[in-house]
N, C-alpha and C positions, 0 to 999 in steps of 0.2 A: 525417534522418528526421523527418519532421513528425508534432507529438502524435498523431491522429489514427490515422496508421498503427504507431504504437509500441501503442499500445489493444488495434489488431484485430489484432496479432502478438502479443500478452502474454500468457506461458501460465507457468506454475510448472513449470518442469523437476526431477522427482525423482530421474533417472536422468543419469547421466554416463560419458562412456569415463575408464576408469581411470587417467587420465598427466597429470602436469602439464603445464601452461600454458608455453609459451619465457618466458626473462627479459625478452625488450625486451616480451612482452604485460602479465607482471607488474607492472613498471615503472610503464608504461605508467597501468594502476589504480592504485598507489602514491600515482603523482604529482596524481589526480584527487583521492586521498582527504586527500592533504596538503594539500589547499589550500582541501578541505570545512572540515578541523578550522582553518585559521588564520583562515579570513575568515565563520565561522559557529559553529564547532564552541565553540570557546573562550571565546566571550562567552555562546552559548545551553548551555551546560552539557553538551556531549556528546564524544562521539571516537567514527570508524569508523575501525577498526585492523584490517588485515591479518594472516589467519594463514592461511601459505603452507602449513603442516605439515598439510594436509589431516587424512592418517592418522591423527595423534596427536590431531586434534580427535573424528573419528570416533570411534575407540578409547574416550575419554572419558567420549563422550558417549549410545553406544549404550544402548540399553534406557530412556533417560530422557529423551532430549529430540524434538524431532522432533514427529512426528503419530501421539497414542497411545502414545508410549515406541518410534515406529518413529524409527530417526535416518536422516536422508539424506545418503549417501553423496557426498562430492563432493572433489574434488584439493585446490580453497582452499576459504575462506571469510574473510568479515567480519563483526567484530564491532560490534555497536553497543553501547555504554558510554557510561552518563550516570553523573554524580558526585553525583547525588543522584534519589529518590524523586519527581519531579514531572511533572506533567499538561505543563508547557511544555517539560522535556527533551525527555520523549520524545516529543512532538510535533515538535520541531523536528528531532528524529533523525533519525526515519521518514519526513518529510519529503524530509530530503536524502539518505539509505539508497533512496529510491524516485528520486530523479535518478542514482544508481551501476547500480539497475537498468537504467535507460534507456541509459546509455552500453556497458553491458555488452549490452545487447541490439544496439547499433550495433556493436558489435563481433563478434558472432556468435557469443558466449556466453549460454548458460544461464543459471537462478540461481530462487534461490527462499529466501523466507522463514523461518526456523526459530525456533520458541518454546523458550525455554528459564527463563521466569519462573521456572517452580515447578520447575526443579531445584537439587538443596543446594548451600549455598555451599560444601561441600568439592569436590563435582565442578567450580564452576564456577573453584575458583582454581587448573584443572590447566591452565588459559587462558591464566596466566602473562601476569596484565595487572595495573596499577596496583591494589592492594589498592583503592585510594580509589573505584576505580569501579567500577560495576554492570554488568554486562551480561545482558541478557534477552532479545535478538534477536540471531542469527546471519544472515549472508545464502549460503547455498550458492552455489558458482556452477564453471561448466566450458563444456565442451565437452560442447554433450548425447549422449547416447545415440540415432542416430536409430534405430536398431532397436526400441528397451525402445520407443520413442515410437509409431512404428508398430505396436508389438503392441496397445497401449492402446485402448481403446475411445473414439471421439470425446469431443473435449473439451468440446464444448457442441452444444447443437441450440437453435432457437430454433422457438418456437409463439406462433401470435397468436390469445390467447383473444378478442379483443372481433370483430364481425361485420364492420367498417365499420373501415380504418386510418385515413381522413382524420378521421370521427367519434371515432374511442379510439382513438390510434396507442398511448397506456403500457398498452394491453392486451397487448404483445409483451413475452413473458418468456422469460427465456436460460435453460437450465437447465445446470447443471453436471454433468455426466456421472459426476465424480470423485466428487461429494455429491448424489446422485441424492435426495433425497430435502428437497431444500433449491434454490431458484429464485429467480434474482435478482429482485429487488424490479420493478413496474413504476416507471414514471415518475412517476405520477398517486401513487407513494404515497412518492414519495423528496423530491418538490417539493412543498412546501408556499407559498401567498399569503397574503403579509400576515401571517398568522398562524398556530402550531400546528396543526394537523390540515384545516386547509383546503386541501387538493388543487389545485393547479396545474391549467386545462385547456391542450388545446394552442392554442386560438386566444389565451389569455391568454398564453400562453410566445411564439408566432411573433409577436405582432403585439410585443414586447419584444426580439424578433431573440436571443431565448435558445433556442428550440426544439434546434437543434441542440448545445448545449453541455450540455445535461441529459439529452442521448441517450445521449451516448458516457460520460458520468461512470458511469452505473451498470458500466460494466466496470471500475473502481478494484476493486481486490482489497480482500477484509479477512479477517479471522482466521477460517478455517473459514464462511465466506464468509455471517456472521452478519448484514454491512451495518449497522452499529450510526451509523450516519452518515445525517443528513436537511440539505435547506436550505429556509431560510424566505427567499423572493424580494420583496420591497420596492422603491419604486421609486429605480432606482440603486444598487439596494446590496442584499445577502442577507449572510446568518446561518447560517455551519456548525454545524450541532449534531449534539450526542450526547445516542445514551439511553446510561440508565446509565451518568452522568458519573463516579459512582464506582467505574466500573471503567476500569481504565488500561489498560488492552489495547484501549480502546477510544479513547483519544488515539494509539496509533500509527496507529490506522485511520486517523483525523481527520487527522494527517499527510499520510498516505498520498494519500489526499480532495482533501487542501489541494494537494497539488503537482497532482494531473490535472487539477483547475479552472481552475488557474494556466496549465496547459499550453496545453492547451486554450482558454481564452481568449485566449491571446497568436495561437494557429492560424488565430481567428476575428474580431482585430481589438478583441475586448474589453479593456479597461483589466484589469481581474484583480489590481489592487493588493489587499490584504490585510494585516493585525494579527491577530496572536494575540490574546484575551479570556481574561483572567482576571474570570468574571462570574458571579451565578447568574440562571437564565432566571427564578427563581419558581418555578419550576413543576419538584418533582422529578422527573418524566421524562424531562427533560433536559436538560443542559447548553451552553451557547454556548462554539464552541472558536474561533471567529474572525467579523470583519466583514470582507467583500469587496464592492469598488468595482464595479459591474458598468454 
């Protein structure tokens, strides 16, 4: 499945049929997530660990975790667990938490993000995981429900506010059906040149052969689909940023960010190298969470 089409498939399933997964599919995950934590996990400060006992996570966690204190029901899940507090854990988590997604979507499984920051550490040590580490993201994941999916109301529609698409093609906003009240960012306000708040046009992005790599990014999901993630475009090189560097719910976004970019640029022939940044922009609205070679 090439990046491109993993994008315009990717949706958060909150509903599943109720039955576990066969062993050789569990495995199967297992063996992907062992290999996250040996050749990333361990040197970048994190572990996604498997927990098969759907139920008893459920159980746990009902009324507290989820979206609004709703929990979503699902056979498994994974947890992501950093060993400490920091901006580059959970970046490099969510990261590779967002390549488990991919695979599980190649595989014909569901799945979906779960915040579980601000619930207490007595509910979260019914997780029965290494005292030493933290976990704040869950990852749901099944065999969806295509019924509950079908009753649902579409999951996005798309309207193009500007008169002219060759003139203002980031005049096209997606809106989210699910948060009706909250529209993915355009283009023109997600791509910045050169500098802070200076707006990308699209003759400056095509004629850089990036046009199409900043189209598809704005579908990267983020926390209640708040988009706390911009790039400042440079020549040969941009600047993942965050607002509100001081909130960490906003480095797993950046993660999240950092893998589609990557993806997606390998789709499109671009280099897509990247470093995480530990830096401050200056300027406190926001923070540098990586340089990428473009």
């Amino acid at each position: 499945m090439n990046f491109r089409e993993f994008l315009a498939n990717l949706q958060s399933v909150r509903d599943y049929e109720d039955k576990s997964l066969k062993d050789l599919i569990l495995s199967d995950i297992k063996v992907y997530l062992e290999k996250i934590n040996a050749e990333a996990g361990k040197e970048k400060g994190f572990s996604l660990i498997m927990l098969e006992k759907g139920s008893e996570v459920y159980d746990s966690f009902k009324g507290f975790g989820g979206y609004s204190g709703v929990m979503i029901k699902s056979p498994h899940y994974i947890g992501l667990a950093v060993s400490k507090q920091d901006h580059e854990d959970e970046f490099f988590g969510a990261y590779y938490m967002q390549s488990v997604v991919k695979k599980l979507e190649e595989m014909y499984l569901g799945s979906c993000w779960i915040d579980i920051r601000e619930v207490s550490v007595d509910i979260r040590s019914k997780l029965s995981i290494d005292s030493s580490l933290r976990v704040n993201y869950l990852l749901a994941f099944g065999i969806a429900d295509e019924k509950a999916l079908r009753n649902k109301k579409p999951r996005i529609s798309v309207t193009n506010e500007a008169s002219g698409y060759r003139q203002d093609p980031y005049g096209i906003k997606v809106k989210d059906a699910e948060t009706s009240d909250r529209s993915r960012l355009s283009l023109g306000e997600i791509v910045y040149l050169y500098e802070w708040g200076r707006q990308a046009t699209y003759e400056e992005l095509e004629s850089r052969g990036m046009a199409d790599l900043f189209f598809y990014i704005r579908n990267a999901p983020s926390y209640k689909n708040l988009q706390p993630c911009r790039i400042i475009l440079k020549d040969g090189e941009a600047e993942l940023v965050v607002l509100e560097p001081e909130n960490a719910r906003n480095y797993i976004d950046a993660g999240i960010m950092m893998y589609t970019i990557e993806g997606l640029a390998k789709d499109l022939g671009i280099p897509g190298k990247w470093n995480f940044v530990r830096s401050e922009s200056g300027n406190k609205e926001y923070g540098i969470a990586a340089h990428i070679e473009l």
